[in-house]
Every structure is written in structure tokens, then in C-alpha cells.
C-alpha positions as CSV (number, residue, x, y, z in Angstrom):
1,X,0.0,0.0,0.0
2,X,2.9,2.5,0.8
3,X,4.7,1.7,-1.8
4,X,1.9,1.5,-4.2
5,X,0.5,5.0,-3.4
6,X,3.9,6.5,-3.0
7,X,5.0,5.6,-6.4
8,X,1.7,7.0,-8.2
9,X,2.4,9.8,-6.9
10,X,5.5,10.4,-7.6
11,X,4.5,9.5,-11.2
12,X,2.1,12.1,-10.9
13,X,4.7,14.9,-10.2
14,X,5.0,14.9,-6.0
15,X,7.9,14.8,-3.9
16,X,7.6,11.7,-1.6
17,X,9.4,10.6,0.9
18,X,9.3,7.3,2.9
19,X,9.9,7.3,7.0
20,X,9.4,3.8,8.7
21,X,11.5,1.7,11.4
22,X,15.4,0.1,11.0
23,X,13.8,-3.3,12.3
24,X,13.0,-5.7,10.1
25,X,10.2,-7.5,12.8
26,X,10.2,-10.9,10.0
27,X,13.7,-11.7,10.4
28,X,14.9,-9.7,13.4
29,X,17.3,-7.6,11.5
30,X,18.2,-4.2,10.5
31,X,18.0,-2.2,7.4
32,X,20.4,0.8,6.3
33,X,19.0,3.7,7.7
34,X,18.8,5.1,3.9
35,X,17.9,3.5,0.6
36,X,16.3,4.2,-2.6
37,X,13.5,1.5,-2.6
38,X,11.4,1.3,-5.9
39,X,12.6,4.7,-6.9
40,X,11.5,6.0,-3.2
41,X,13.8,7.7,-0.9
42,X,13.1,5.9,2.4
43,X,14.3,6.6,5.7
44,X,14.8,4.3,8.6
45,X,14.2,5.4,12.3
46,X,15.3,3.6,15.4
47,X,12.9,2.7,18.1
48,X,12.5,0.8,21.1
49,X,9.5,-1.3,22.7
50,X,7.5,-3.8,21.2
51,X,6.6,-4.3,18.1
52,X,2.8,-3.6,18.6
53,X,3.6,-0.5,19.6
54,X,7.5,0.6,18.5
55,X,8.2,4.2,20.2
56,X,10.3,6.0,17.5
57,X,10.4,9.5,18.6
58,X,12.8,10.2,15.9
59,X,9.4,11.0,13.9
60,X,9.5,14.6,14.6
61,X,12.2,15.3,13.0
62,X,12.1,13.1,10.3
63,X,8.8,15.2,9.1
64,X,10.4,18.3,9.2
65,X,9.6,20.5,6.0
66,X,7.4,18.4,4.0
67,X,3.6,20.2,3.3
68,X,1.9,16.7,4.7
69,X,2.2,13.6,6.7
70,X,0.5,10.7,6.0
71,X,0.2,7.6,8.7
72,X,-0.2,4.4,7.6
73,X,-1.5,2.3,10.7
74,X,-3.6,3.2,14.2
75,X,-0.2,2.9,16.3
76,X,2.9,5.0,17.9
77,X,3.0,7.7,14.9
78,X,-0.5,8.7,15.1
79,X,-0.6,8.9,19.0
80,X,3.1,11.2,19.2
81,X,1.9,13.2,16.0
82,X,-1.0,14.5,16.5
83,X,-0.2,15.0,20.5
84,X,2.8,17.8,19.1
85,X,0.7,18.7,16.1
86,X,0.8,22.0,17.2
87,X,4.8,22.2,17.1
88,X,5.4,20.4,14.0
89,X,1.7,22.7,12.6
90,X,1.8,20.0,9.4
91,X,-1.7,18.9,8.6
92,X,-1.5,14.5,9.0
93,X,-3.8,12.0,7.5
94,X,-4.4,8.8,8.5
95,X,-5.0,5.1,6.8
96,X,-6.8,2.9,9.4
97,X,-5.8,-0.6,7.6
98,X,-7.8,-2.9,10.3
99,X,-7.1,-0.3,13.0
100,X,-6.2,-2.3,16.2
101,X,-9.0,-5.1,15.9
102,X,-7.0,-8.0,13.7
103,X,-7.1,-10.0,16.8
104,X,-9.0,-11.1,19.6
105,X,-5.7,-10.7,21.6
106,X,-6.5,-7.9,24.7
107,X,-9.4,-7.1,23.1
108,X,-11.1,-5.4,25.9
109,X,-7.7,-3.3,26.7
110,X,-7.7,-2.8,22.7
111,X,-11.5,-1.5,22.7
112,X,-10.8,0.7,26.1
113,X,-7.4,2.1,24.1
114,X,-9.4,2.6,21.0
115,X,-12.2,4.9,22.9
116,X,-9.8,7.2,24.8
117,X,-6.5,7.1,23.5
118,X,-7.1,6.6,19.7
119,X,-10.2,8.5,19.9
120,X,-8.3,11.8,21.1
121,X,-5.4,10.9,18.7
122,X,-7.5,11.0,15.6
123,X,-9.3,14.3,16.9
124,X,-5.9,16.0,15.7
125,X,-5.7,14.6,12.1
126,X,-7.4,16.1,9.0
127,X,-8.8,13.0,7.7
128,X,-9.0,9.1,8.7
129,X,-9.0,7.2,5.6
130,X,-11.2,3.8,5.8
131,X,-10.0,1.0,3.8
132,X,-13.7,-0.9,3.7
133,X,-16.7,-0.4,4.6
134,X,-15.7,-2.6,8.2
135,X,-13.1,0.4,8.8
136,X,-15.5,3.1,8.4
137,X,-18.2,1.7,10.7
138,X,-15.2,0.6,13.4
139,X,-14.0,4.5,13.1
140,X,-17.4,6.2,12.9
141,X,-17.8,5.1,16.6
142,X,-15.2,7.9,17.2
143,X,-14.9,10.0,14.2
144,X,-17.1,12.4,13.2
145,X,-18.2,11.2,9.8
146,X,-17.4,14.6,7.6
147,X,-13.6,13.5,8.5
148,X,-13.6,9.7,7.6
149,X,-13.0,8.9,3.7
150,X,-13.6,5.9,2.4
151,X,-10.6,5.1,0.0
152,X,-10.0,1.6,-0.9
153,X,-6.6,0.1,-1.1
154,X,-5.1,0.7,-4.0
155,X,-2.9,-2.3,-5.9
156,X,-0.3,-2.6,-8.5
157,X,-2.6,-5.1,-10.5
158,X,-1.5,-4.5,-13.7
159,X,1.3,-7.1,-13.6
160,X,-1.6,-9.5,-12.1
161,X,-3.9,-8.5,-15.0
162,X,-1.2,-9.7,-17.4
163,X,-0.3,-13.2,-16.1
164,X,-2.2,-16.1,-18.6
165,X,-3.9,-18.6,-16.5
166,X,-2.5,-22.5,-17.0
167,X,-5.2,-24.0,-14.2
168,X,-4.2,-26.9,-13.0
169,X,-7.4,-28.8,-11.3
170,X,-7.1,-28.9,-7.7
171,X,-4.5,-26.1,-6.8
172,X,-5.2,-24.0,-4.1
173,X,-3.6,-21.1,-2.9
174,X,-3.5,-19.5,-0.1
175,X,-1.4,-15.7,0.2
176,X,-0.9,-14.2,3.3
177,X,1.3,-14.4,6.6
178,X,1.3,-17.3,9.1
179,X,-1.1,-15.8,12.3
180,X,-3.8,-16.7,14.1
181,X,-6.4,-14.6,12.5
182,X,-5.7,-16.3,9.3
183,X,-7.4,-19.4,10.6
184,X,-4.9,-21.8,7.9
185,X,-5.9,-24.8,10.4
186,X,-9.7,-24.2,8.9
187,X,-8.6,-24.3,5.8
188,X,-6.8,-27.7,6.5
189,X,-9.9,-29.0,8.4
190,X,-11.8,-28.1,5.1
191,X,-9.6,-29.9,2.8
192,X,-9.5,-32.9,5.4
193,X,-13.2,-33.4,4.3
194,X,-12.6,-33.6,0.7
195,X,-9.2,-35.5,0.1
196,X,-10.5,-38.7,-0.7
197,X,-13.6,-37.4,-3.4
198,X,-10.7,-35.1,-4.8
199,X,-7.2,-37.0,-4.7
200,X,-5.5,-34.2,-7.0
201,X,-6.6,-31.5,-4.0
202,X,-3.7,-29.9,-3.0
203,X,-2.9,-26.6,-1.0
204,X,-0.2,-24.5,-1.9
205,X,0.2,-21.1,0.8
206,X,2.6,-18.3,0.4
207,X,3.9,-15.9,3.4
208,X,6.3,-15.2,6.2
209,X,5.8,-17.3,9.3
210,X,5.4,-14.2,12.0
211,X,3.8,-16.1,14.6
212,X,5.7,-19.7,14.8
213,X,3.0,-21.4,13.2
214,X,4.5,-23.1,10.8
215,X,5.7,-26.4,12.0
216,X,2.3,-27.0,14.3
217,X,0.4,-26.5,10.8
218,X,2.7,-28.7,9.0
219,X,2.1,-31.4,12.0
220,X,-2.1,-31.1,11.7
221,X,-1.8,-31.7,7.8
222,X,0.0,-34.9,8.3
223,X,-2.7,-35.9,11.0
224,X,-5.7,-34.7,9.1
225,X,-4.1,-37.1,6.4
226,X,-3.0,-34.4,3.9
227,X,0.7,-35.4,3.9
228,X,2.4,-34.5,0.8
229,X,-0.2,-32.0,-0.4
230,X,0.2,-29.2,2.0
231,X,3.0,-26.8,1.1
232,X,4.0,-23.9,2.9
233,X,6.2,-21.8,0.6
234,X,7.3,-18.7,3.3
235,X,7.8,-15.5,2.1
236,X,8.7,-16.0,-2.1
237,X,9.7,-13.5,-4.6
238,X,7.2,-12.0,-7.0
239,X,7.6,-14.3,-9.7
240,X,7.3,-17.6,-7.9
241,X,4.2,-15.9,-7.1
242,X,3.3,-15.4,-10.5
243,X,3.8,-18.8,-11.5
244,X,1.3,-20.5,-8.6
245,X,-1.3,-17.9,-9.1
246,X,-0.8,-19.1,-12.8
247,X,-1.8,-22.7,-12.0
248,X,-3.9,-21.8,-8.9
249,X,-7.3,-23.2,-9.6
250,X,-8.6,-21.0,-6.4
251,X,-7.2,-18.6,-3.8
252,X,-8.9,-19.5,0.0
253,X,-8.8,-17.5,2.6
254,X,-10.7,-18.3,6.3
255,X,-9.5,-15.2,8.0
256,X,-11.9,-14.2,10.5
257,X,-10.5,-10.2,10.2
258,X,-8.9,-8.6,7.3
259,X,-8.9,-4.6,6.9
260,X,-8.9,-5.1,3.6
261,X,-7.8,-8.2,1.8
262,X,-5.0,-7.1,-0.8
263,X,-3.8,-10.5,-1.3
264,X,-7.7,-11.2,-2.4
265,X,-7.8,-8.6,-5.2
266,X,-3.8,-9.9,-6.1
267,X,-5.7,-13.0,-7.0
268,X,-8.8,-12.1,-8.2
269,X,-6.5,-9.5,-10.8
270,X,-4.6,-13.1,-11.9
271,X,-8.3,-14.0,-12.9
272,X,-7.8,-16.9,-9.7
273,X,-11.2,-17.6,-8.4
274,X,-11.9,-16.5,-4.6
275,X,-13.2,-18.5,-2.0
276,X,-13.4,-16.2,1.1
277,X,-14.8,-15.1,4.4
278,X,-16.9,-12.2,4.4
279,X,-14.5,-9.9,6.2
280,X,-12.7,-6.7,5.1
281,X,-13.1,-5.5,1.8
282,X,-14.5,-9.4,0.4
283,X,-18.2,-8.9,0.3
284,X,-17.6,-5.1,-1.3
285,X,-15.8,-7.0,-4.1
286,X,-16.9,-10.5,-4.9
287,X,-20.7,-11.4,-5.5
288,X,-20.7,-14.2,-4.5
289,X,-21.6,-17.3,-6.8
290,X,-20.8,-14.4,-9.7
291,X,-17.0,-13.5,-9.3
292,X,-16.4,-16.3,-6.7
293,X,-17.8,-17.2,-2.9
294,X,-18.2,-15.7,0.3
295,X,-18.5,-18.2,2.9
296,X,-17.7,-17.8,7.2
297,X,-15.1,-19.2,9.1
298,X,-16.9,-22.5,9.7
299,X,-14.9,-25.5,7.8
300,X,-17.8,-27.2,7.0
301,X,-19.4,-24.0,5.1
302,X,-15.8,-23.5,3.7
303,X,-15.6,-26.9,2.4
304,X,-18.7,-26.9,0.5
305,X,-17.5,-23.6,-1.1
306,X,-14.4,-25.2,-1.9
307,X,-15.8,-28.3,-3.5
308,X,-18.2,-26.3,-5.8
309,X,-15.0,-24.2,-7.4
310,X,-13.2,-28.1,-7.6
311,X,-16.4,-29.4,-9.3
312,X,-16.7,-26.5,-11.7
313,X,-16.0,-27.3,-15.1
314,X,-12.6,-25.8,-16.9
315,X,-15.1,-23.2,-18.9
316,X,-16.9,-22.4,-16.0
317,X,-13.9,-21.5,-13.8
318,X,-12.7,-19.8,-16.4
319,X,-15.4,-17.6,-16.6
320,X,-15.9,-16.8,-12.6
321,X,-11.9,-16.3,-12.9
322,X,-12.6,-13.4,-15.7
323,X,-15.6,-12.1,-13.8
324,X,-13.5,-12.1,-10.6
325,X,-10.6,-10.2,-12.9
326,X,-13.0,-7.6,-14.1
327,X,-14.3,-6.7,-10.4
328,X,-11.1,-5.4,-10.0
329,X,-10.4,-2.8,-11.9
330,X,-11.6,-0.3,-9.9
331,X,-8.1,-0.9,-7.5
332,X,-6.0,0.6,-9.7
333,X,-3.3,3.0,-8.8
334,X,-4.5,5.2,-11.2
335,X,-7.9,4.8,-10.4
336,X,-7.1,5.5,-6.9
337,X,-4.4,7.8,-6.0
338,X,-6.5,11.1,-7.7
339,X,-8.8,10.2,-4.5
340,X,-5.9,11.0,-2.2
341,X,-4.6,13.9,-4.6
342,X,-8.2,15.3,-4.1
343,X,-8.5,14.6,-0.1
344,X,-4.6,15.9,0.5
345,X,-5.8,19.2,-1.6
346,X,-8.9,19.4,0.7
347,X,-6.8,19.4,4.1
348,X,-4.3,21.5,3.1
349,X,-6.4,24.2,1.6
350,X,-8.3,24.3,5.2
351,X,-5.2,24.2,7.2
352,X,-5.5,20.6,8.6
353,X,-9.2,19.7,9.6
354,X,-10.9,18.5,6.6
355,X,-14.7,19.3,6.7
């Protein structure tokens, strides 16, 4: 998303400059404090604490003469920024992505943070950007609604729209980190149910393992009796990707919270037919039985989704993979970054507090 936005607009003419954290919180490692990323000049800051809430006071000074400032995430930056807003007197906007919610983890201490702390926080920003319509009814509960946007994420689908589907029957693939919320065990229990009416099933899954998940997952394939057809690739580089969402058959995903669902439209741009829960962005995108299926969290519901995209003929998923493709179009970067040309115009004109 950062990089996405930041490079349409620097297409578009603006000066943009990157400013996130030296950690590297996927392989505990640093990064140079300067680079040129994608054509981006990105700055790293030190920090200290943890990483659900890295203190970086550094900030401050890294915003220093730029017109505006523009958070990405309900965290550290948002709280320190808009609490010296009227030092550093640059008008900030912020994109909610999920807020603070992905998790039932503390929830109660999450929901009392979210109605004092975050509440006051966001009081001092021009603009909250909601990702989905979930966002935007989260924030509404402490925004007043002439200052939330609605934005969707934007997504660099044009390589995705390119790639020439080569389905192989029974492929599955799954794109996002190893966590809890993700709910991968569901989709095992799912496939559990179906592996001996569909012995070419197999599940392929892309993304870093953050949480430590890995090697239980691995463990409850081989008990659920899906040895050998459960792979778990870790994070890949962008053309492995390619080449699985070129034989994917589908893209599943249980989550049971997304603030979006980027890895969703990813797919649905490779014309991969989605079978997802209705969280985030998913039931603003796919109608389902149309451009692919909503389902819920329950394995049982998920696996009935699942078999009717393995029992779909190779026309017919063809055809809910092209209807899924053109549902997309509308993420765009150049669909979407004249939205936040238009909202950064709007706060700056009015000195910070959009209206």
C-alpha cells in the first residue's frame, strides 16, 4: 500500500518521501538507515518497545519541511503526532488498515485504548482514511463522519492482470502471513473433508511465518491425512508468485478479520477464483456465486465452497476467474491515487481539519 500510493504519486509529479522503522520485525534484522526502494527515498528510524507499539520518537524530526504527513497504521506515529501537532503545525492523514481489531488478543484493553487514546489521537488529524466499509463503521464510533474517507486500497494489478492462466485442477492457494487470525488450520480441516472425493486437491500457501505457526500446521496436515499436499512456501519472490497464481485453480482464505484483503484482489487481478470469508473489503468485491464465494469461518461451510469451485467445469472456472478479474479494476493506482490527490488538496487548503 505504501509503496503503491507513494509511487503513483510520484508519477504524478509529487515529492515523496518514505519514514518507517530500521527493524525488520520478520527476520529480526536491521535495514540501512537510507535506501532508494522502488525509486523512493526511504528513511529508517530507530525505536525501542514492542513491536505492537515501536516508540520511534525520531518522527518529529524526520517530518520536518514536507507540506503533509500521512500515517499508515492506528499505532505510535498517530498517537506522538497529533499530541505535538501543534509544534510540528503539518496537517496529517491517517489510513486505518484494520485499526487495532486483527485479533482477539487484549481485546477489551484494545477496545478501552481505541475509545480514549485513539479517539483523542485522531481528533488531531485532517482525515482518517477507511480502507472498507468494516473500517468506516469501526471509526465512525469515534470520528465524526465529515472527516472519515472511504478510500479503498489501491494495488499494483497490472502485472496480475497480465499473467495467462494454466489451471491446474485442484490447486489452491493460499497468500498471506502465518497468524492466528488467518485461521490456515480451517482451511486444512476443510480440505480434510474432501481429500479422498478429490485426490488431486492440493494446497499450496505463500507468506512469512510471524507467529511460529509453521511447524504446528505442517504437524495437523499430516494428522488430518493431507501429507504431501500441503505446502508452505514462506515468504517467495514475485515471480514464484506469479507462477502459482498461474496454476492456482482457487485462492482461500478463512480469515476471521482482514482490513482489507489485498492478497484477495492480487488473486482475483490473476483471474484466480476466490473462495473467502466475508471480512474486510471481500463482500464489497466478490458477489458471491458471480465473481467467486463468500463463505464464514466454519470448515464445514468452507468446504462446500471449496468443493463447488473443484467441481466447476474448466469453462466455467474460467469464466468466474474473468468475472472475478474484471471486479477489479476499480483498484487501480491510477484509479485510486486522484482520490488521495483530491482529499490531501482538501486538508491542506483548510489548514488541517478536513470538513
Amino acid at each position: 500500500m505504501v509503496e503503491g500510493l507513494s509511487c503513483a504519486l510520484q508519477q504524478k509529479g509529487h515529492t515523496v518521501r518514505v519514514a518507517t522503522l530500521r527493524s525488520l520485525f520478520a527476520t529480526g534484522t536491521s535495514a540501512p538507515a537510507r535506501s532508494i526502494e522502488a525509486g523512493l527515498t526511504v528513511r529508517r528510524m530507530r525505536h525501542w518497545g514492542p513491536k505492537r507499539y515501536p516508540v520511534a520518537p525520531a518522527a518529529l524530526a524526520e517530518i520536518r519541511g514536507y507540506d503533509l504527513v500521512h500515517i499508515h497504521a492506528i499505532d505510535f506515529f498517530v498517537d506522538y503526532l497529533s499530541l505535538l501537532r501543534l509544534l510540528h503545525r503539518i496537517p496529517l492523514v491517517v489510513s486505518t488498515h484494520g485499526g487495532i481489531f486483527h485479533t482477539q488478543w487484549a481485546s477489551r484493553f484494545k477496545q478501552m485504548y481505541f475509545s480514549t487514546v485513539t479517539r483523542m489521537s485522531l481528533g488531531g488529524v485532517g482525515a482518517v482514511v477507511c480502507v472498507s466499509q468494516q473500517d468506516r463503521e469501526k471509526f465512525e464510533e469515534i470520528v465524526p463522519r465529515q472527516r472519515i474517507r472511504l478510500i479503498e486500497n489501491g494495488a499494483n494489478i497490472d502485472r496480475f492482470w497480465s499473467l495467462k492462466k494454466k489451471v491446474e485442477p485442484g490447486v489452491i492457494l493460499g497468500i498471506s502471513r502465518l497468524a492466528e487470525n488467518k485461521r490456515v488450520h480451517k482451511v486444512l480441516e476443510a480440505m480434510a473433508s474432501l481429500k479422498d472425493r478429490y485426490p488431486q486437491m492440493r494446497l499450496e500457501w505463500v507468506g512469512a511465518d510471524y507467529s511460529g505457526l509453521r511447524t504446528s500446521l505442517e504437524h495437523r496436515a499430516v494428522e488430518l491425512g493431507l501429507g504431501g499436499r500441503v505446502r508452505f512456501h514462506g515468504a517467495t519472490s514475485r515471480e514464484e508468485l506469479y507462477r502459482l497464481l498461474e496454476r492456482a485453480q482457487m485462492f482461500v482464505s478463512a480469515s476471521s478479520y482482514e482490513g482489507f484483503g489485498l492478497s484477495t484482489i492480487e488473486a482475483m487481478s490473476a483471474a484466480t477464483v476466490p473462495v473467502v470469508t466475508a471480512v474486510g473489503a471481500h463482500p464489497d468485491v466478490i458477489e458471491s456465486g458471480v465473481s467467486g464465494f463468500l463463505t464464514d469461518v466454519d470448515a464445514t461451510e468452507l468446504a462446500a465452497s471449496i468443493e463447488r469451485v473443484l467441481m466447476m467445469s474448466p469453462e466455467d472456472t474460467a469464466a468466474m476467474g474473468e468475472a472475478a478479474r474484471a471486479a477489479t479494476r476499480r483498484f487501480s493506482w491510477s484509479e485510486i491515487a486522484p482520490q488521495y490527490e483530491q482529499l490531501y488538496r482538501q486538508v491542506l487548503k483548510i489548514g488541517g481539519i478536513a470538513a
